[in-house]
N, C-alpha and C positions, 0 to 999 in steps of 0.2 A: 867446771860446773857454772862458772860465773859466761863462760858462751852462752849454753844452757837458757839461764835464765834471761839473759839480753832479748836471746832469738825466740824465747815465749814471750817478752813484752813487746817484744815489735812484732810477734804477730797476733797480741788482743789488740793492738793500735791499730791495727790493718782490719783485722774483723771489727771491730768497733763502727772504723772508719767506710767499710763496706756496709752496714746495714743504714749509716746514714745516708748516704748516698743509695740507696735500694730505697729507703722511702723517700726522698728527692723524687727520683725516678717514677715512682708508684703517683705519687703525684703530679706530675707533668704526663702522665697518661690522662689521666682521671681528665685535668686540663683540658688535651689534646683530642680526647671523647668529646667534647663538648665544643671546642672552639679552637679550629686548627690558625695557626700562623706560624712562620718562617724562623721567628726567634725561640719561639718555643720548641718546634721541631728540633734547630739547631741544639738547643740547651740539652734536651733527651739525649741527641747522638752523643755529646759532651760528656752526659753523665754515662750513657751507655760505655762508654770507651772508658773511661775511668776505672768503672764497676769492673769490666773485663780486665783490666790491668793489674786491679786488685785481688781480681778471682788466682790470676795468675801468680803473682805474686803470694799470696797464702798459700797455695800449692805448694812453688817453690818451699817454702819455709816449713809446714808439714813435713815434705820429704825430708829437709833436711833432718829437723828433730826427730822424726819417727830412727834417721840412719845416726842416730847419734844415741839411740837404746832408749830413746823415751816415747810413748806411744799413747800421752795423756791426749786430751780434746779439749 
């Protein structure tokens, strides 16, 4: 059980850590509507690629809990 709980705290770390980076994100649009340059673009891709690592990454960890008979949210 002590897995259990490890692999639900790293994955509210990971969702935590996803919605920060989702509002980064949300904002360097907002940015990017208004007033495009090279740094900014670059930083979006940055966080784009993060967010998706992250996405992945939660998934991963879902499945596993879900096959380990737990199917909280």
């Amino acid at each position: 059980m002590e897995e259990l709980r490890d692999l639900e705290d790293r994955l509210e770390r990971l969702e935590a850590e996803e919605r920060e980076v989702s509002a980064l994100r949300a904002k360097l649009h907002d940015r990017l509507a208004s007033f495009t340059n090279a740094e900014t673009e670059r930083h979006e891709r940055d966080l784009s690629k993060r967010r998706n690592e992250l996405h992945d990454e939660i998934n991963r960890l879902r499945v596993q809990r879900d096959s380990m008979g737990t199917a909280s949210s």
